[in-house]
C-alpha positions in Angstrom: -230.7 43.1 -4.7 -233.0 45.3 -2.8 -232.7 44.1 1.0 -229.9 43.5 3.1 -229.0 40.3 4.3 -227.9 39.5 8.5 -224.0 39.1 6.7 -224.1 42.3 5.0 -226.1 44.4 8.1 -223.1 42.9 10.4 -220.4 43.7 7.7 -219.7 47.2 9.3 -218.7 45.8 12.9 -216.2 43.5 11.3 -214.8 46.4 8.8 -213.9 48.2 11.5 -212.3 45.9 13.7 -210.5 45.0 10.3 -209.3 49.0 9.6 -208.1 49.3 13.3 -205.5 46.6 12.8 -207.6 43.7 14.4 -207.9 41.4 11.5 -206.9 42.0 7.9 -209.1 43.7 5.4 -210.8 41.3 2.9 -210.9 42.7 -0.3 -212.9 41.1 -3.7 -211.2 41.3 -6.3 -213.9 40.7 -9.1 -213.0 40.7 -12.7 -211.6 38.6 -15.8 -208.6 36.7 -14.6 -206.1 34.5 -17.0 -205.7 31.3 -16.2 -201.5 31.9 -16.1 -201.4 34.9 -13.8 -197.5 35.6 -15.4 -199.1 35.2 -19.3 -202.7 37.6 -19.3 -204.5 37.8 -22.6 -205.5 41.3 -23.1 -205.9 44.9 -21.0 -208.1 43.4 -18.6 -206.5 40.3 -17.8 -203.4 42.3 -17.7 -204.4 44.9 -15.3 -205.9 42.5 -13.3 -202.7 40.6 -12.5 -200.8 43.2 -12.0 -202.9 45.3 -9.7 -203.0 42.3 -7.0 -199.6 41.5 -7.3 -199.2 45.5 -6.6 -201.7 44.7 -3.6 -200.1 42.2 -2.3 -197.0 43.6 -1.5 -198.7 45.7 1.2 -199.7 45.3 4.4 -203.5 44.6 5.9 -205.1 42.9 2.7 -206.2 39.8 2.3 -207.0 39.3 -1.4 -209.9 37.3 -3.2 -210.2 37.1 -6.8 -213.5 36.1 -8.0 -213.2 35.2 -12.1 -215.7 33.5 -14.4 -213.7 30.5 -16.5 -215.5 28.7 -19.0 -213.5 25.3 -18.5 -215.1 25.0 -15.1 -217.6 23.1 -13.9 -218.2 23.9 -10.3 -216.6 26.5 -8.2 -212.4 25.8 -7.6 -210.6 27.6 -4.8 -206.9 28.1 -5.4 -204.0 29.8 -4.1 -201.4 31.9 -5.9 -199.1 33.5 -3.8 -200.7 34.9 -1.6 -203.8 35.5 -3.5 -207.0 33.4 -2.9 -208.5 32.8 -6.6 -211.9 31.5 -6.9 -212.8 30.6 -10.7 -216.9 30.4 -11.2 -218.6 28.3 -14.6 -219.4 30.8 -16.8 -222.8 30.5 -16.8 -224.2 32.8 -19.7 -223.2 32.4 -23.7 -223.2 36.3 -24.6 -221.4 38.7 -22.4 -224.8 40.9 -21.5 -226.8 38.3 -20.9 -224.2 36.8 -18.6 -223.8 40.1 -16.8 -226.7 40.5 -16.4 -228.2 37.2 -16.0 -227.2 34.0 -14.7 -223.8 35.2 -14.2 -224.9 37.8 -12.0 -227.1 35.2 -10.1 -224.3 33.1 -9.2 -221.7 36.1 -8.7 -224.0 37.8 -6.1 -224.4 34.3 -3.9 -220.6 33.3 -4.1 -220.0 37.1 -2.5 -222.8 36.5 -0.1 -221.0 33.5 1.2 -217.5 35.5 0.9 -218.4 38.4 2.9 -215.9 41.0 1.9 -215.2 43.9 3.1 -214.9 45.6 0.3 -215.1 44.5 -3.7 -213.9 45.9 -6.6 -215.1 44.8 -9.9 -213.6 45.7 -13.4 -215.2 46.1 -16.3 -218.4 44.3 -17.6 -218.0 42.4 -14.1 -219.1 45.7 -12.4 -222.5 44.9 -14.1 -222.7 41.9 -12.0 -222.3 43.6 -8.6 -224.2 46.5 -9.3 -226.7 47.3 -6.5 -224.9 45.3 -3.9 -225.0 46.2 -0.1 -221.2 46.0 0.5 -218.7 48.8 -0.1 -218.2 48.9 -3.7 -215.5 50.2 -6.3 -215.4 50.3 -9.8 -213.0 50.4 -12.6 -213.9 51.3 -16.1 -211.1 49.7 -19.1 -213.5 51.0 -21.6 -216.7 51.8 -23.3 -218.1 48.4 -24.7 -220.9 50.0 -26.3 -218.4 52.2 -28.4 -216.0 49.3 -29.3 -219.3 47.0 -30.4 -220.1 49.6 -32.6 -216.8 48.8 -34.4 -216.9 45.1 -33.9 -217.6 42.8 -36.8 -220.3 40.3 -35.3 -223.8 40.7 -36.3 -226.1 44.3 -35.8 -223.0 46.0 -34.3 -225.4 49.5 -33.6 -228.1 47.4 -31.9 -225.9 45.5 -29.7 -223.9 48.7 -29.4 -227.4 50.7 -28.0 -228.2 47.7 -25.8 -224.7 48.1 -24.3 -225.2 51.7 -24.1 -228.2 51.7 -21.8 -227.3 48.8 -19.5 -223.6 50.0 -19.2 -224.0 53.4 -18.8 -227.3 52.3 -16.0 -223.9 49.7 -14.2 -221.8 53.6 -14.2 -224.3 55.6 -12.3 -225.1 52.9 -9.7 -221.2 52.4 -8.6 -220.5 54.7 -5.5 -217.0 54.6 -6.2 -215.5 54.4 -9.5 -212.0 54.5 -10.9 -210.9 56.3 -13.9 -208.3 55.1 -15.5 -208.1 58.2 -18.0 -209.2 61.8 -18.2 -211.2 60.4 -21.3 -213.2 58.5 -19.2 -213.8 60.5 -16.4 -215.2 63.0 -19.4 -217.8 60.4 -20.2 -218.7 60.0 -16.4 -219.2 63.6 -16.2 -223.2 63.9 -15.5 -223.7 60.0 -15.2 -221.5 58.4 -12.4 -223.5 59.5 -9.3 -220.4 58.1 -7.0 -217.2 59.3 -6.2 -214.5 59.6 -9.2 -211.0 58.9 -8.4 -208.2 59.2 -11.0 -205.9 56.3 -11.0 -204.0 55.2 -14.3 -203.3 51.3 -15.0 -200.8 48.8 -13.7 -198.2 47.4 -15.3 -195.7 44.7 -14.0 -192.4 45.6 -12.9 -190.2 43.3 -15.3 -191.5 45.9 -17.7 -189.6 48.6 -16.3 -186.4 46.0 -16.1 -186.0 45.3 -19.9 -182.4 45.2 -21.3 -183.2 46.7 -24.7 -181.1 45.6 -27.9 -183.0 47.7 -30.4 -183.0 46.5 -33.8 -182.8 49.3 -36.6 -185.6 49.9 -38.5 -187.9 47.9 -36.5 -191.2 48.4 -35.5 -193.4 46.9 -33.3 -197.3 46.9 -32.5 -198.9 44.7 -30.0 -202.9 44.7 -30.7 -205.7 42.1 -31.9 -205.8 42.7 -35.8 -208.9 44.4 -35.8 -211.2 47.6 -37.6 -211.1 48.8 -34.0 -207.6 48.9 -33.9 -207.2 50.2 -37.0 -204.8 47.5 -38.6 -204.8 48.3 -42.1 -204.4 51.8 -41.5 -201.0 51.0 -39.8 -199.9 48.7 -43.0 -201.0 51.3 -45.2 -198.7 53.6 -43.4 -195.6 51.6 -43.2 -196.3 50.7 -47.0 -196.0 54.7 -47.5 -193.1 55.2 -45.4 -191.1 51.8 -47.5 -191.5 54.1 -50.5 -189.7 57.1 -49.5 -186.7 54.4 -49.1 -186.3 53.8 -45.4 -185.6 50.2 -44.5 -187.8 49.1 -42.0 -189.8 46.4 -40.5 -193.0 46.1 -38.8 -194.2 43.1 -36.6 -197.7 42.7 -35.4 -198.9 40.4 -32.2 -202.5 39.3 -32.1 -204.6 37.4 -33.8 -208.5 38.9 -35.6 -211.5 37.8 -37.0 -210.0 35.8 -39.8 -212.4 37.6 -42.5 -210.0 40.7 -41.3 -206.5 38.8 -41.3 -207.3 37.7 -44.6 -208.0 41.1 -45.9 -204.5 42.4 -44.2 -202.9 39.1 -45.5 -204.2 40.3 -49.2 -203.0 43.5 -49.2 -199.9 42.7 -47.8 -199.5 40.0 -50.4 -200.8 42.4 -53.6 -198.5 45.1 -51.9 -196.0 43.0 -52.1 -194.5 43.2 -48.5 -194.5 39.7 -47.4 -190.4 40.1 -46.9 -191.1 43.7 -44.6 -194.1 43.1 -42.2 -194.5 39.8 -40.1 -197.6 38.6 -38.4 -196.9 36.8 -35.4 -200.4 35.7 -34.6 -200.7 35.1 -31.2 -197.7 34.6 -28.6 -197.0 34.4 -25.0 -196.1 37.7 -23.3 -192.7 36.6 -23.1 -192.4 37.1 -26.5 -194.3 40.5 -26.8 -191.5 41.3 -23.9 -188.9 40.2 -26.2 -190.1 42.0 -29.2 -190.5 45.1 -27.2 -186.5 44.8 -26.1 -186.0 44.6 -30.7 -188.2 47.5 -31.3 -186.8 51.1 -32.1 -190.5 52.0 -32.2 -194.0 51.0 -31.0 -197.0 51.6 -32.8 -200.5 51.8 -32.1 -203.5 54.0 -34.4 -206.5 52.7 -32.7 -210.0 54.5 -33.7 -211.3 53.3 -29.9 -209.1 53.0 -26.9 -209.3 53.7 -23.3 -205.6 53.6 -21.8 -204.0 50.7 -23.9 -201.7 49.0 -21.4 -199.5 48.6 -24.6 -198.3 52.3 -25.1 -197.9 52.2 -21.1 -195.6 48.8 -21.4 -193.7 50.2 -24.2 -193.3 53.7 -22.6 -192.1 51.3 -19.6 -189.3 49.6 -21.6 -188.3 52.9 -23.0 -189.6 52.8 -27.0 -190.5 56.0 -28.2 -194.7 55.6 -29.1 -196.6 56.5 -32.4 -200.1 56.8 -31.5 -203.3 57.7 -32.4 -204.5 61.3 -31.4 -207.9 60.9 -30.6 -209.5 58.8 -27.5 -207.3 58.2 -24.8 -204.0 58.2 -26.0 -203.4 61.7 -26.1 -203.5 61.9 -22.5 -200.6 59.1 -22.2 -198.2 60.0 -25.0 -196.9 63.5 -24.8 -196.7 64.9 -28.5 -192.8 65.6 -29.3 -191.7 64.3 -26.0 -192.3 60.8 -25.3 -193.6 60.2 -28.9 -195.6 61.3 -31.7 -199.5 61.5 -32.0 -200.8 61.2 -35.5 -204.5 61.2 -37.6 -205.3 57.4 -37.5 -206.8 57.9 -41.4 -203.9 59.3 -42.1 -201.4 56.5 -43.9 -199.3 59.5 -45.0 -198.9 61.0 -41.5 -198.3 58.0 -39.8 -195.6 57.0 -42.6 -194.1 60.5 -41.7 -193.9 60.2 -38.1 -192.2 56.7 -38.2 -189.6 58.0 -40.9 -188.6 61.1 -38.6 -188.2 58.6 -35.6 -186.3 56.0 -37.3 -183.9 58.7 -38.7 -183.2 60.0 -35.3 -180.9 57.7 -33.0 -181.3 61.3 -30.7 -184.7 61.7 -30.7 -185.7 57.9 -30.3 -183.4 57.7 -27.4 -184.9 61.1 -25.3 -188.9 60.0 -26.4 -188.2 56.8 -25.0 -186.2 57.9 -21.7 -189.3 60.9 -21.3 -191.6 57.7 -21.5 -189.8 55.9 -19.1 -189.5 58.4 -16.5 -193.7 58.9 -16.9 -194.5 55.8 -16.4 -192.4 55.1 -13.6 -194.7 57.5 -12.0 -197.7 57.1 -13.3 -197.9 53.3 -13.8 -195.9 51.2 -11.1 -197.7 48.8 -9.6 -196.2 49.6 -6.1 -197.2 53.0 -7.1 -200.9 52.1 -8.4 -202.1 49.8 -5.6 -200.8 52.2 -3.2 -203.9 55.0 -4.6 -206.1 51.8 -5.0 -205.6 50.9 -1.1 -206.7 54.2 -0.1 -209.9 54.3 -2.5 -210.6 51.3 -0.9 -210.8 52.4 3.1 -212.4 55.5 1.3 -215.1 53.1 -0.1 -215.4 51.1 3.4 -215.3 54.8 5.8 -218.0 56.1 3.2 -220.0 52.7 3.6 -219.8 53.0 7.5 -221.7 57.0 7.2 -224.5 55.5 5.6 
């Protein structure tokens, strides 16, 4: 959108009003919402409902979630909390072309009528909003051209490029953007023509108030069984570490593309560890709570990942993390201190890194009290909306220079 419209030319006298304590600041919340705000179904959703329960706990907001749901058929206005929640019809089949296309289109009318004083979109939604004449913020969960490169639908590199050159257009045009990783702000470094401001995930507070009754041996992993997450590479690993003699167990959450499952499924079969690793498929976050409470250990070997909000939920709870060493995880789990970083390729170093932890009652314990005590200060949601709040009059006070 090129021009400005009367509502957006007469936004600024209403902002200010707003930021001196006249009236409430009205903030668009714009991203992938679940349906059950207390059961989110993956990083996104997750962050999502965390960060504006985080929000609204403090004063002067007045919050407006703007989500896409496919079982609608006409806009519905609800209210959670104290959260306004507006679900659209999804109006595009593929993600890009919905982004970019007849999502947009209806996204950029429904905020027209909204008049916020500020939005902040997440993820592909940011796509939707870009060029729009409102104060705008932006957080990147993750590079969607790098994980469609390791997805398994049809002319992965194609869709990966397409991604590539639209996403990395939707990057440059945000004037505020929030990084939730010093591996992204590295990829922002000579794109993102905005301001960059460095503020890690939520997570919700029942994560921090777990009473943990670990189970020996066990060993927990909460990801979608996938190449991107590196499934098989984790199996492979625990096979290695059941041969040196430790008795163990390892559970996976999440369901895959079934050609994948089934290729787990086989090789856990041939292996023959049907009795030693249990696939849950998928279950409510209660459960995934519940499991983390069992676990002695949480794993994760990922080829692609941003800031997994399951190494920050386990580091919550207090389980020691095994974790991939490349991406973003190496700025999250602090090698020898709150965990163990490993070579995701490497079945024999990630066996070796599981059998030194589940040997240790000592060492689990300190890892996981070292995670605890950093992400009680890096990821608390009274913590993390706190930073978002301020980028937010930044965006507004920035806005109002123009």
């Amino acid at each position: 959108m090129n021009g400005s419209t009367s509502t957006e030319r007469n936004l600024g006298c209403t902002t200010v009003a707003r930021m001196c304590g006249a009236e409430q600041i009205r903030v668009a919340i714009v991203t992938d919402f679940p349906r059950d705000p207390d059961d989110p179904c993956g990083g996104v959703q997750s962050v999502s409902s965390h960060l504006v329960q985080g929000l609204s706990n403090l004063n002067g907001l007045e919050l407006h979630v703007v989500t896409e749901d496919a079982a609608c058929t006409a806009p519905k206005e609800s209210l959670w909390w104290k959260i306004h929640i507006h679900r659209l019809p999804r109006r595009g089949k593929h993600s890009l072309t919905n982004a970019i296309g007849p999502g947009r289109r209806q996204m950029v009318r429904y905020l027209k009528r909204l008049a916020p004083d500020v939005i902040h979109a997440h993820g592909e939604y940011g796509l939707m909003v870009k060029g729009l004449s409102i104060p705008r913020v932006f957080t990147i969960h993750g590079k969607i051209y790098r994980d469609t490169r390791l997805s398994e639908g049809r002319f992965p590199r194609l869709r990966s490029w397409l991604w590539k050159r639209i996403e990395l257009a939707g990057w440059a045009d945000q004037p505020h953007v929030i990084s939730i990783s010093p591996y992204v702000r590295e990829e922002l470094t000579g794109i993102a023509k905005g301001t960059i401001h460095d503020i890690d995930n939520p997570i919700g507070e029942r994560c921090f108030n777990l009473y943990r009754r670990e189970e020996p041996g066990r060993i927990f992993s909460a990801a979608c069984i996938s190449p991107r997450k590196n499934t098989m590479m984790l199996v492979r690993g625990f096979a290695e570490l059941l041969k040196t003699g430790v008795r163990a167990k390892l559970c996976l959450s999440g369901t895959g593309n079934r050609d994948y499952v089934r290729h787990v499924r086989d090789y856990i079969h041939r292996e023959g560890l049907e009795d030693s690793i249990e696939l849950l498929g998928r279950v409510s976050y209660e459960v995934v709570q519940k499991e983390r409470c069992r676990a002695a250990v949480f794993a994760l070997v990922s080829l692609e990942e941003t800031s997994p909000m399951a190494i920050e939920e386990a580091m919550a709870a207090g389980v020691p993390v095994v974790a991939s060493n490349r991406c973003g995880m190496p700025y999250m789990v602090r090698d020898g201190e709150s965990g163990f970083l490993v070579d995701p390729n490497d079945p024999d170093d990630i066996a070796g890194r599981l059998r030194q932890l589940l040997a240790d009652d000592e060492l689990r314990r300190s890892m996981g009290a070292k995670g605890r005590e950093i992400a009680l200060d890096r990821f608390h949601p009274t913590k993390v909306a706190a930073r978002t709040r301020e980028v937010y009059l930044r965006a507004i006070h920035d806005f109002q220079k123009k």
